[in-house]
Every structure is written in structure tokens, then in C-alpha cells.
C-alpha positions as CSV (number, residue, x, y, z in Angstrom):
1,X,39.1,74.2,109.7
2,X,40.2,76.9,112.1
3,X,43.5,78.1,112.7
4,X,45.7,79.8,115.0
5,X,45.7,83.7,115.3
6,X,47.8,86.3,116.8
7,X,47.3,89.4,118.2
8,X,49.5,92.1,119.7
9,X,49.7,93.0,123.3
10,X,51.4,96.6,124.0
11,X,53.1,96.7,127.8
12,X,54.1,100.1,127.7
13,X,57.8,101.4,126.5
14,X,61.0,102.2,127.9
15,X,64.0,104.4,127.5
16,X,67.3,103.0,125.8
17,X,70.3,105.2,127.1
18,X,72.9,106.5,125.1
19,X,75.1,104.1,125.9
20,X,73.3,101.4,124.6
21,X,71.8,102.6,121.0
22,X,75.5,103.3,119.9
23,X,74.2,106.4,118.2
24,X,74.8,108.6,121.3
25,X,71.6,109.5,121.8
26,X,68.8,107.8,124.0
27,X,66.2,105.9,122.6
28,X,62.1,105.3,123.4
29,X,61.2,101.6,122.6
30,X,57.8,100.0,122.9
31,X,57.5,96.6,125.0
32,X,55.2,94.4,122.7
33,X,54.2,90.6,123.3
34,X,51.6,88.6,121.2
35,X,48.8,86.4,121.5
36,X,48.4,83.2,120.1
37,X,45.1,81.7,120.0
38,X,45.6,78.2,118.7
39,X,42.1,76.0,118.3
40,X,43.5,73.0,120.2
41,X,46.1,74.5,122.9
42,X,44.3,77.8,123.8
43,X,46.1,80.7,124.6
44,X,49.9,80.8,124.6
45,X,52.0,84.2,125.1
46,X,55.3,85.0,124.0
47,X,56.7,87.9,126.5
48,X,54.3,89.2,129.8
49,X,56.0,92.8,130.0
50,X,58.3,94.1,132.2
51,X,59.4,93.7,135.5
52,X,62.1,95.8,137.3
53,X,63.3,97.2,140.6
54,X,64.5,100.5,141.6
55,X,68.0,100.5,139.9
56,X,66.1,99.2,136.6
57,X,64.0,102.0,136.8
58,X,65.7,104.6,137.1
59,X,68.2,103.6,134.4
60,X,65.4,102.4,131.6
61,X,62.7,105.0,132.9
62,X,59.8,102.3,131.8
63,X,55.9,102.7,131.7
64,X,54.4,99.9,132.3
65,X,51.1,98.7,131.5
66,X,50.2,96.1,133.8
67,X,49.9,92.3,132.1
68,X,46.3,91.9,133.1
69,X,45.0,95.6,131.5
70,X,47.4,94.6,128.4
71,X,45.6,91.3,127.9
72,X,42.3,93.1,128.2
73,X,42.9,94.9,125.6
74,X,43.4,92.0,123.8
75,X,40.1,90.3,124.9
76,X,41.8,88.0,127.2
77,X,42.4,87.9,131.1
78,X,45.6,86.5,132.9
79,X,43.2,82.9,133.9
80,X,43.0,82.4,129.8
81,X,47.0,81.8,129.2
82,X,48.0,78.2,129.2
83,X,51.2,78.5,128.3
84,X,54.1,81.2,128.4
85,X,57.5,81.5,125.9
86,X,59.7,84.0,126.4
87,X,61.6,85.0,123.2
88,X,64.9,85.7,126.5
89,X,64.8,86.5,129.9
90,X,65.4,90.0,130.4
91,X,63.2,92.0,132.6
92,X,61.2,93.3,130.4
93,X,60.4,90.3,128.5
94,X,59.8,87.9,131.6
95,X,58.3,90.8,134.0
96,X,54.9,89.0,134.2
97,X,55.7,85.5,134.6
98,X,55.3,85.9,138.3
99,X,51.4,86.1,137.5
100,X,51.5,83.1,135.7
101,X,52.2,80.3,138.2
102,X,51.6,76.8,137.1
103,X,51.7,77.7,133.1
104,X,54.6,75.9,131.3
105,X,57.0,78.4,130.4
106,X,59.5,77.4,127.3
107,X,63.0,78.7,127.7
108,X,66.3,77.5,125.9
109,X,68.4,75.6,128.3
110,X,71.2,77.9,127.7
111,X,68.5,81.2,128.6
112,X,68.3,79.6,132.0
113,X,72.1,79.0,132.3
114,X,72.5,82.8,132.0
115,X,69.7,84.1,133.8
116,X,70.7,81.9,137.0
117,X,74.4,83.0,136.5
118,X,76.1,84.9,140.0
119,X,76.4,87.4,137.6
120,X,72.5,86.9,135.7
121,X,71.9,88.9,133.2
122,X,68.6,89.5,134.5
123,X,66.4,90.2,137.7
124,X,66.3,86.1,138.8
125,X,63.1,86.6,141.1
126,X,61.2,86.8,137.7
127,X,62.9,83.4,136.1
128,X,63.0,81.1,139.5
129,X,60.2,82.4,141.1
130,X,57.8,80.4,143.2
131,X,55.5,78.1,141.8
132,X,57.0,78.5,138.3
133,X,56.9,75.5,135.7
134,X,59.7,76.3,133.3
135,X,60.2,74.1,130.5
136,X,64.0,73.1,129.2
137,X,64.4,73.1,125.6
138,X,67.7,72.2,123.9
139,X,66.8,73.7,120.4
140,X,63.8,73.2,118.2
141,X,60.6,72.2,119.7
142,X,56.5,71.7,118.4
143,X,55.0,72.9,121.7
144,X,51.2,72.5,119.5
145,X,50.4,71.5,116.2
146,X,52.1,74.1,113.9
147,X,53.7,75.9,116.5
148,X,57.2,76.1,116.7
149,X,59.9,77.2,118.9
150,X,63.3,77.8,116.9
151,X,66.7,79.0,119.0
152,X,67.9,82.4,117.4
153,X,70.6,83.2,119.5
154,X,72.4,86.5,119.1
155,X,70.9,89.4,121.4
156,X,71.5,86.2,124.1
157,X,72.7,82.8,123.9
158,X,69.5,81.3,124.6
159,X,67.1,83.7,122.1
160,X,64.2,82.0,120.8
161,X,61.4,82.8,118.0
162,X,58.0,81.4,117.6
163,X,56.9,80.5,114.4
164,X,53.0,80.0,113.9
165,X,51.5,78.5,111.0
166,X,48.6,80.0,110.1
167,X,45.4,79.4,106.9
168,X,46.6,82.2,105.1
169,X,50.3,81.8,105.8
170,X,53.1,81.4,108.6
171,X,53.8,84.0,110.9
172,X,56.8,84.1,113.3
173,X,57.6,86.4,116.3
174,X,60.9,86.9,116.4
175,X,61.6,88.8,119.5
176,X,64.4,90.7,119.7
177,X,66.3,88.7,117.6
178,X,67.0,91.8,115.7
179,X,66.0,95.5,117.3
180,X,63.3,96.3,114.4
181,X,62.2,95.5,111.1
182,X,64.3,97.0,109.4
183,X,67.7,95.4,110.4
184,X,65.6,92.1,109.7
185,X,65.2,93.6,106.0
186,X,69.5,94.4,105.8
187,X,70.4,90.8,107.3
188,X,67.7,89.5,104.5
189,X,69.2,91.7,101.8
190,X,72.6,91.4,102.9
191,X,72.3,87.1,102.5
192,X,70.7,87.4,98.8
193,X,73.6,90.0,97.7
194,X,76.3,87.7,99.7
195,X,77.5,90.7,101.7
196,X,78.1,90.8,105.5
197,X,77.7,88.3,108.1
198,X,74.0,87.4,108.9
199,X,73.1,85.1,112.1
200,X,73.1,81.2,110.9
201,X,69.8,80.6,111.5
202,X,68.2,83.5,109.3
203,X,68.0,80.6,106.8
204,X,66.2,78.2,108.8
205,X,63.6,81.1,109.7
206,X,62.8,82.1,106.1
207,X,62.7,78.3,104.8
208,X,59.4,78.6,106.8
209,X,58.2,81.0,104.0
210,X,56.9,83.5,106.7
211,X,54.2,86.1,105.3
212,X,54.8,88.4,108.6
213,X,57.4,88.9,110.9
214,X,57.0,90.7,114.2
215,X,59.2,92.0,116.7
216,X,59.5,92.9,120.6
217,X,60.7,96.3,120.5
218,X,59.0,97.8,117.1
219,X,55.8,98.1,115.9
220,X,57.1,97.6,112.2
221,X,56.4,94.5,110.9
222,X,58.8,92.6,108.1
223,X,56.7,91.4,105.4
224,X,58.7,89.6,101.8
225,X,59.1,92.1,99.4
């Protein structure tokens, strides 16, 4: 029996200003999507990089690496994706769904209500953009056997995760459902010692059992201890 893999797909990085780490200082953060090559459903990607425009740029200061040379990398080429799930729809999560016209593209029903606010909390020309085929989800959904989207709202309303079972265990791709690994590990310590607030569906996620957990913005990955 074959099963459904993942891979890693590096877009580049960006700078976080000061006034967005809350440690005063500015902060360099890699733009990572995955790969998931599932034996029935072929290739489905969760994040295609970043877009931006000139006010984007000059306050995040990215480097991009183009969606078709980052799925080379990977062995694939832009025709190969059949389907598209952004974890949220800021610009650089969403940047590359413009090349991707015609692919289902899974958001969270309240994503799209924010991105298509007057006031959107992203670039819209990368949500609504012609020929795109976005699909509505209110909550859970099994977009292939033993995938699964799961809402894990918190960065934005409408966050999601993918969770991919795999052989030799599940794996899920959380996004930016946390900024790195490691305030993954505090949110999972702090719910075993009963201290702090964690989100309420960190329970949902581990019931799972995931073996790896991988992020948008670090190269880290959360494995049980």
C-alpha cells in the first residue's frame, strides 16, 4: 500500500519589523509551504509563497523565490498541483495562487469574509483573482482519503491546518497557527501542567496522535517528546 508524503518547499524569507515581534527588534522569517503527494489525489499544496506590492515590500523587505523554481526544487512543476489550501490568506501565504487557475483552493468561510473585507487584511487580487476556484469550508473537511482540513483559528479567524495520515504516522502542517515550534511545545506543556490559556482546538490536533508537526514560518519541527 502506498501512502501520502510530504515534502518542504522554501519561498524565500522576509523581514518582521519591530513593531510586530513585540521584542523590539526586527525579525528574518523563512516562507515555507509543503507538498503533499497523496497516491490517489496527486499533488496538493498548502501555501504558494508570497505575493506583495510596493508598500508590502518595502515594509516586509521579502526574497522571494518564485513558486515554479520552489516546486522544482521539490521535483514538481506548477502543471502537477491539483489542488491548493492555504493555512490563511495573507500575502505571503496566498502569493502564488494567481498561477494556479482552475485548482480548488480550500479556505474557511470566515478567511474569505476577512480577506474580502473594505478593510481586507490582505492584498484581495491574490484571493478573488480571475479564474480562481476557491472552495468554502465551514470547519472540518476530508478533501482525500486521510487528509484533513481542521479550523485553528487564532493568528486569523479563518486559520486552518492540514493533517496528513501517513504509514509510519500522521503528520500535520499547522501553518502559522503558532510562529514556531517552540511556542507549539509551551501551549503543549502548558495544557499537561494546567497552566495558561491554550487555543481550544490544540486538543482536537493532538487527538490525531501527530509524529511531526510543521510550521510556515520555521524550519523547526515539533515532534512528542
Amino acid at each position: 500500500m502506498s501512502y501520502a508524503t510530504v515534502r518542504r518547499i522554501n519561498y524565500g524569507y522576509f523581514v518582521r519589523p519591530s513593531d510586530e515581534t513585540g521584542t523590539g527588534m526586527a525579525r528574518v522569517e523563512p516562507t515555507l509551504g509543503y507538498l503533499v503527494e497523496h497516491p490517489s489525489a496527486g499533488l496538493i499544496l498548502v501555501d504558494t509563497g508570497m505575493g506583495g506590492n510596493e508598500e508590502v515590500d518595502a515594509w516586509y523587505r521579502p526574497k522571494r523565490i518564485a513558486l515554479s523554481a520552489a516546486l522544482k526544487t521539490a521535483g514538481a512543476e506548477v502543471s502537477d498541483v491539483r489542488a491548493v489550501m492555504n493555512c490563511h490568506l495573507h500575502f505571503d501565504h496566498c502569493g502564488g495562487n494567481v498561477e494556479l487557475t482552475g485548482r480548488p483552493v480550500f479556505a474557511q468561510r470566515a478567511e474569505l469574509a476577512l480577506a474580502r473585507a473594505v478593510e481586507s487584511h490582505t492584498l484581495p487580487e491574490l484571493v478573488d483573482h480571475p479564474g480562481a476556484r476557491i472552495e468554502e469550508l465551514d470547519g472540518d473537511a476530508e478533501i482525500a482519503p486521510g487528509v484533513h482540513i481542521v479550523p485553528t483559528p487564532g493568528h486569523t479567524a479563518g486559520h486552518q491546518s492540514l493533517v496528513v495520515r501517513r504509514g509510519d504516522g500522521t503528520v500535520i502542517v499547522a501553518g502559522q497557527s503558532h510562529d514556531n515550534a517552540t511556542l507549539f511545545t509551551g501551549d503543549v506543556l502548558g495544557r499537561h501542567a494546567e497552566v495558561g490559556a491554550q487555543p481550544a482546538w490544540l486538543d482536537r490536533l493532538l487527538a490525531f496522535d501527530p509524529k511531526q508537526i510543521f510550521f510556515a514560518h520555521d524550519n523547526a519541527v515539533w515532534t512528542p517528546s
